[in-house]
BADRENNU-653779 format. One record per residue: residue number from 1; x, y, z of N, C-alpha, C in turn. Coordinates in pm, 1 decimal. Example, Ala and Ser with C-alpha at 12.3 -4.5 7.8 and 13.67 -1.06 7.14 Angstrom:
2
[1 [1319.0 -569.0 780.0] [1230.0 -450.0 780.0] [1320.0 -330.0 780.0]],
[2 [1285.0 -225.0 708.0] [1367.0 -106.0 714.0] [1290.0 3.0 787.0]],
***
This chain:
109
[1 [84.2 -117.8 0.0] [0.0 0.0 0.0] [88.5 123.7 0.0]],
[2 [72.4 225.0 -117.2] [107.3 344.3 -122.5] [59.9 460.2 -16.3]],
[3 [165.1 518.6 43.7] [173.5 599.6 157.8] [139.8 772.2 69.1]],
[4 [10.1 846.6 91.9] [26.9 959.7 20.5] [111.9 1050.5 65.1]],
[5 [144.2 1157.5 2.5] [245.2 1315.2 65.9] [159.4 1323.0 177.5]],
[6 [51.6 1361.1 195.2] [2.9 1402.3 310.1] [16.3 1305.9 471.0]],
[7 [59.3 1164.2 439.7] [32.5 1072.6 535.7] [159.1 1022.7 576.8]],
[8 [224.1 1053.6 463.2] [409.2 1056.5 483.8] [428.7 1209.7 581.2]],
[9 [403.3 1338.3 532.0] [482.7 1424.4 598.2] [372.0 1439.0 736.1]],
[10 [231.2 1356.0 794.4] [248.4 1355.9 923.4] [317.4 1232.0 981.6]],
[11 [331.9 1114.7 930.8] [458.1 1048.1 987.9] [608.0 1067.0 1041.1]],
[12 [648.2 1159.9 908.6] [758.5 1210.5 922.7] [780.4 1288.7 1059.9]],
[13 [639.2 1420.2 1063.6] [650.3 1500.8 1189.2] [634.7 1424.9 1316.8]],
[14 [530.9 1337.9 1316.6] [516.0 1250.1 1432.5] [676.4 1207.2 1461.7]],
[15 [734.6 1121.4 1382.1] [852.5 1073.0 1405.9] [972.1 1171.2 1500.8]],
[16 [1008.5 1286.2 1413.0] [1035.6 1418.1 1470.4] [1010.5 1493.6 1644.2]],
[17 [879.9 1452.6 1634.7] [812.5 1502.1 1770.6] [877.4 1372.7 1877.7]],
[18 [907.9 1267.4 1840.1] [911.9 1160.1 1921.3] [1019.8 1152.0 1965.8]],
[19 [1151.9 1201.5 1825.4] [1286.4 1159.8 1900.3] [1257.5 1293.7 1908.8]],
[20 [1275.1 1423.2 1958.0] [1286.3 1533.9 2018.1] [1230.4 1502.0 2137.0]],
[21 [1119.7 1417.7 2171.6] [1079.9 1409.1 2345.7] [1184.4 1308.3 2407.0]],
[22 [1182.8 1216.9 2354.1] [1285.4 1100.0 2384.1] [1471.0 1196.7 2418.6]],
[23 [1498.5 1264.4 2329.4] [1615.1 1337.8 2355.0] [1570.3 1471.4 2482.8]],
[24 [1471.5 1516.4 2473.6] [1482.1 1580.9 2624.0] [1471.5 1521.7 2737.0]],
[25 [1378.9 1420.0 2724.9] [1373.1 1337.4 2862.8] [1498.1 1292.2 2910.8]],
[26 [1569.2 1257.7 2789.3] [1750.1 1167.7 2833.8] [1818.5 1315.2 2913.9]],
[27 [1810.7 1386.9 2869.8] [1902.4 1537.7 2920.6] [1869.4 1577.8 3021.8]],
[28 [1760.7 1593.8 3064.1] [1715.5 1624.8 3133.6] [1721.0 1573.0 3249.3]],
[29 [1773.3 1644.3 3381.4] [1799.5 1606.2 3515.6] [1698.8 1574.3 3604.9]],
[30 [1545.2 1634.7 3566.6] [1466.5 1632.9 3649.5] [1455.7 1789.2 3719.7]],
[31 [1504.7 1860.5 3711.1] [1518.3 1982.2 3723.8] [1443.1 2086.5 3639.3]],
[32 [1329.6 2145.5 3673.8] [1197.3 2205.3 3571.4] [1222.1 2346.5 3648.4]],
[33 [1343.7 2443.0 3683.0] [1311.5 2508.5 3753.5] [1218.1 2658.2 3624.7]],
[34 [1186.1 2730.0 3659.6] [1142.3 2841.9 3580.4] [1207.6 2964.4 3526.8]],
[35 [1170.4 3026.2 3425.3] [1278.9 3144.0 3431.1] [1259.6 3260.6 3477.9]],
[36 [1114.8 3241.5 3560.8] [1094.1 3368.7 3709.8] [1192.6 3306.6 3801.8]],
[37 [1218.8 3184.0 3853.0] [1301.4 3150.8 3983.8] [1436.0 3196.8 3918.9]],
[38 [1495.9 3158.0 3799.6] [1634.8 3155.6 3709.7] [1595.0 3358.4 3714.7]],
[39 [1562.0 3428.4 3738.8] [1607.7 3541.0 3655.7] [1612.7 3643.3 3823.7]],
[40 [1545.1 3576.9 3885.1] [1533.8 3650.0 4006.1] [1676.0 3620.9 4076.9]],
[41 [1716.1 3481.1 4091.1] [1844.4 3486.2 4152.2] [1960.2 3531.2 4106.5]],
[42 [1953.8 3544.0 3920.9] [2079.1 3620.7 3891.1] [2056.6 3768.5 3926.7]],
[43 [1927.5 3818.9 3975.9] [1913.4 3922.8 4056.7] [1980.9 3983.2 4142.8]],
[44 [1955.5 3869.6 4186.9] [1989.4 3886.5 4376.7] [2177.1 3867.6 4379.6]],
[45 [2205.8 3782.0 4274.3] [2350.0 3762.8 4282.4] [2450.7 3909.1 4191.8]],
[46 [2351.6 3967.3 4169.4] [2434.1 4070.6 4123.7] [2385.3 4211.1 4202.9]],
[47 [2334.7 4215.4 4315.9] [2313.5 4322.2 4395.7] [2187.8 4405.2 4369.7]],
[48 [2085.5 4325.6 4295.1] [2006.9 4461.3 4223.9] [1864.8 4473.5 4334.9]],
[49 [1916.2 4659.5 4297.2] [1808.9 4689.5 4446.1] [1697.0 4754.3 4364.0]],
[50 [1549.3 4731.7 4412.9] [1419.5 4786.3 4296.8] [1423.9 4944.2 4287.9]],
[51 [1391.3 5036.7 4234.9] [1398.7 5186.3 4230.9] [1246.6 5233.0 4260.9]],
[52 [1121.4 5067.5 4224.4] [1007.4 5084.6 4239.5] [949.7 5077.1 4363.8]],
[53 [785.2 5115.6 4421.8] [771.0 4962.2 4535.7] [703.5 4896.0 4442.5]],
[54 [661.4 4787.1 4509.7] [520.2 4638.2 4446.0] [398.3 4782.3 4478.8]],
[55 [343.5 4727.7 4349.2] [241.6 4787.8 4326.8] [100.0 4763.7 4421.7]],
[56 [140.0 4618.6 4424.3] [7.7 4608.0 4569.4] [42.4 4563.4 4703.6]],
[57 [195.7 4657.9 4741.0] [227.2 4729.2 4868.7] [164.2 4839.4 4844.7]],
[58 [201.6 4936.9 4770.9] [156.8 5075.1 4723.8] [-16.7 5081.4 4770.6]],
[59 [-79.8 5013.5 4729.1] [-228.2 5010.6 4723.9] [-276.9 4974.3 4836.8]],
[60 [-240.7 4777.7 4889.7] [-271.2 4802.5 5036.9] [-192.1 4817.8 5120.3]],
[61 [-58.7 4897.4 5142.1] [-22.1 4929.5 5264.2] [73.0 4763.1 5330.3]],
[62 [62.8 4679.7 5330.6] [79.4 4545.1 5382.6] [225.2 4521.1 5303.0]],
[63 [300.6 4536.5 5332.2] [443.1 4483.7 5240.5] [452.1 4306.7 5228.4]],
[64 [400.7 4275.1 5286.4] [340.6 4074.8 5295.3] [281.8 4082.0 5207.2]],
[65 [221.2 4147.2 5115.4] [41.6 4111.1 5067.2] [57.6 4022.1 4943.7]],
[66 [34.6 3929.8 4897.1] [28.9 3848.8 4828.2] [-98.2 3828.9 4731.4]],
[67 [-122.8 3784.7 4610.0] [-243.8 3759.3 4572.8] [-239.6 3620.6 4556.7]],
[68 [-389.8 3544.7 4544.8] [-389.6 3446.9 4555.3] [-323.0 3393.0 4503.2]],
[69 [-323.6 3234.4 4468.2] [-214.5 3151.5 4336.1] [-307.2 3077.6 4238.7]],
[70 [-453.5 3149.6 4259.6] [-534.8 3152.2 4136.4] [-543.5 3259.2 4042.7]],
[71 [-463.6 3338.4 4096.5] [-480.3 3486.0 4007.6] [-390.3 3447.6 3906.9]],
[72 [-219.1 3363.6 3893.1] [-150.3 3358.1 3768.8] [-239.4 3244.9 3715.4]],
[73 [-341.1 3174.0 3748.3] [-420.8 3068.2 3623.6] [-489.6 3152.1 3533.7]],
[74 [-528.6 3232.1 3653.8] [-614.0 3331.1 3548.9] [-600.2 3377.5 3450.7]],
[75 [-501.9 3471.4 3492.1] [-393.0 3556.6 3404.3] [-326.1 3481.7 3239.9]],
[76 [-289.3 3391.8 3305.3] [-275.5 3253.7 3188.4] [-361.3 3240.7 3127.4]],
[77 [-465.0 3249.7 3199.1] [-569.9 3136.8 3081.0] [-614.2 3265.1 2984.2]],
[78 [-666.3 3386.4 3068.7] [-709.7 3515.3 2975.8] [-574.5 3512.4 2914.8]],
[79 [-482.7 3505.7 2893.3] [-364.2 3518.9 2750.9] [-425.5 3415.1 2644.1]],
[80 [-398.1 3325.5 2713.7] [-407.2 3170.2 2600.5] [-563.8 3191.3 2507.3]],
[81 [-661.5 3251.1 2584.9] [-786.0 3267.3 2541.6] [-788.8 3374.7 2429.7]],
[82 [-674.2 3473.7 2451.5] [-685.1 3596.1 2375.7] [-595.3 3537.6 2225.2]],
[83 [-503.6 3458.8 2284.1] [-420.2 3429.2 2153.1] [-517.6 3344.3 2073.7]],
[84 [-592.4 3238.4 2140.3] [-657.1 3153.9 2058.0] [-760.0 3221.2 1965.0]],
[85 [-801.2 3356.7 2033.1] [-905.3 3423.9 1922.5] [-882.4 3476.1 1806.6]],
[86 [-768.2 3555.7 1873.6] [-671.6 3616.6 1749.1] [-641.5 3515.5 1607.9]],
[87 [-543.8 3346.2 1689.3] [-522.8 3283.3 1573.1] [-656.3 3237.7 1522.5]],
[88 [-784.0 3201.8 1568.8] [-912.4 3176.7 1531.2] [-963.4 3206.9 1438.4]],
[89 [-954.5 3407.2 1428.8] [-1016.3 3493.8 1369.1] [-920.8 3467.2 1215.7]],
[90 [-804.5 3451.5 1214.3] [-744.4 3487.6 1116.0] [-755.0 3346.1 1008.6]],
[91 [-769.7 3269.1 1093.5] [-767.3 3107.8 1017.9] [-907.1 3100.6 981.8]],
[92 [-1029.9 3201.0 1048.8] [-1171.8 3192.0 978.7] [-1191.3 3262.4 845.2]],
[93 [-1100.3 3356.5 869.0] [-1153.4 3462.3 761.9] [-1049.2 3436.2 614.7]],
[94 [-911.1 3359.5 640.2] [-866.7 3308.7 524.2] [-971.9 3186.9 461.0]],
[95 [-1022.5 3109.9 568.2] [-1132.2 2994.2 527.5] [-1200.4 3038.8 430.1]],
[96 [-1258.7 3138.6 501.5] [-1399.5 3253.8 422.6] [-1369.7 3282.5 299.0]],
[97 [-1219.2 3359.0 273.3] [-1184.6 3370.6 119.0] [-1150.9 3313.6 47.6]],
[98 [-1123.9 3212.1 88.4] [-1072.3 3068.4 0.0] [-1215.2 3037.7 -11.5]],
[99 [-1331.7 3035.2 87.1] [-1443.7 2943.0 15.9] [-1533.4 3023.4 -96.5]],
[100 [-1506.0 3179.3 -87.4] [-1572.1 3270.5 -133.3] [-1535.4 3315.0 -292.0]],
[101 [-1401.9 3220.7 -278.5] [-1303.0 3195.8 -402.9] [-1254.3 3311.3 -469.0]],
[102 [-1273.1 3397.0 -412.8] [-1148.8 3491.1 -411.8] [-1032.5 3539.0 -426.0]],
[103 [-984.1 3466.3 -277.5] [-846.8 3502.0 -229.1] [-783.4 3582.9 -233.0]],
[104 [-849.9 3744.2 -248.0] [-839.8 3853.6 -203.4] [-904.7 3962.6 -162.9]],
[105 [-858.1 4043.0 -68.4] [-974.6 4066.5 60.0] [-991.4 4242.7 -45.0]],
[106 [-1082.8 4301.4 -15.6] [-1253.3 4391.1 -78.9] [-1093.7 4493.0 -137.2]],
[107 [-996.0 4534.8 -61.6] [-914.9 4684.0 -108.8] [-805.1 4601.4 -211.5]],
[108 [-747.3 4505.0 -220.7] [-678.8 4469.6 -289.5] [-786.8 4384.1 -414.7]],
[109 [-886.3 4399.2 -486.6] [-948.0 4365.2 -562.3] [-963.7 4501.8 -691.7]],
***
């Protein structure tokens, strides 16, 4: 049985995706630290003092004050939600002109 272009180059990528996980897992120490923890300590190891305060010392007064550790899901997810619309919008409306047979949008016509 003949393999088409299309069924070859997702094999190919699958394949790709597999030894690239297989080669990070081998390298990898187990060590996931972040590059907020990584950027803060080359911070601290080079003396750097803020010129700012925290913005929500400033507001409530409390130099402790913390926000929850549902507020960065949040924060996350409203990004991921905003990007997904963005790429959404743009992958609908090429759809649209390709089905509208076109393939070029009202000022470039």
């Amino acid at each position: 049985m003949a393999l088409s272009n299309n069924q070859k180059l997702y094999i190919g990528c699958f394949a790709v995706i597999i030894v690239m996980s297989v080669v990070f897992l081998a390298c990898v120490n187990g060590d996931f630290g972040g590059s907020d923890d990584a950027g803060g300590g080359v911070a601290d190891d080079y003396g750097y003092e803020a010129w700012t305060g925290d913005i929500l010392t400033i507001i409530t007064g409390d130099p402790n004050y913390e926000l929850p550790g549902e507020t960065e899901s949040l924060l996350f997810a409203v990004q991921a939600a905003i990007g997904a619309i963005i790429i959404g919008y743009f992958i609908g409306f090429n759809a649209g002109q390709k089905r509208a047979g076109t393939g070029k949008t009202e000022t470039e016509q």
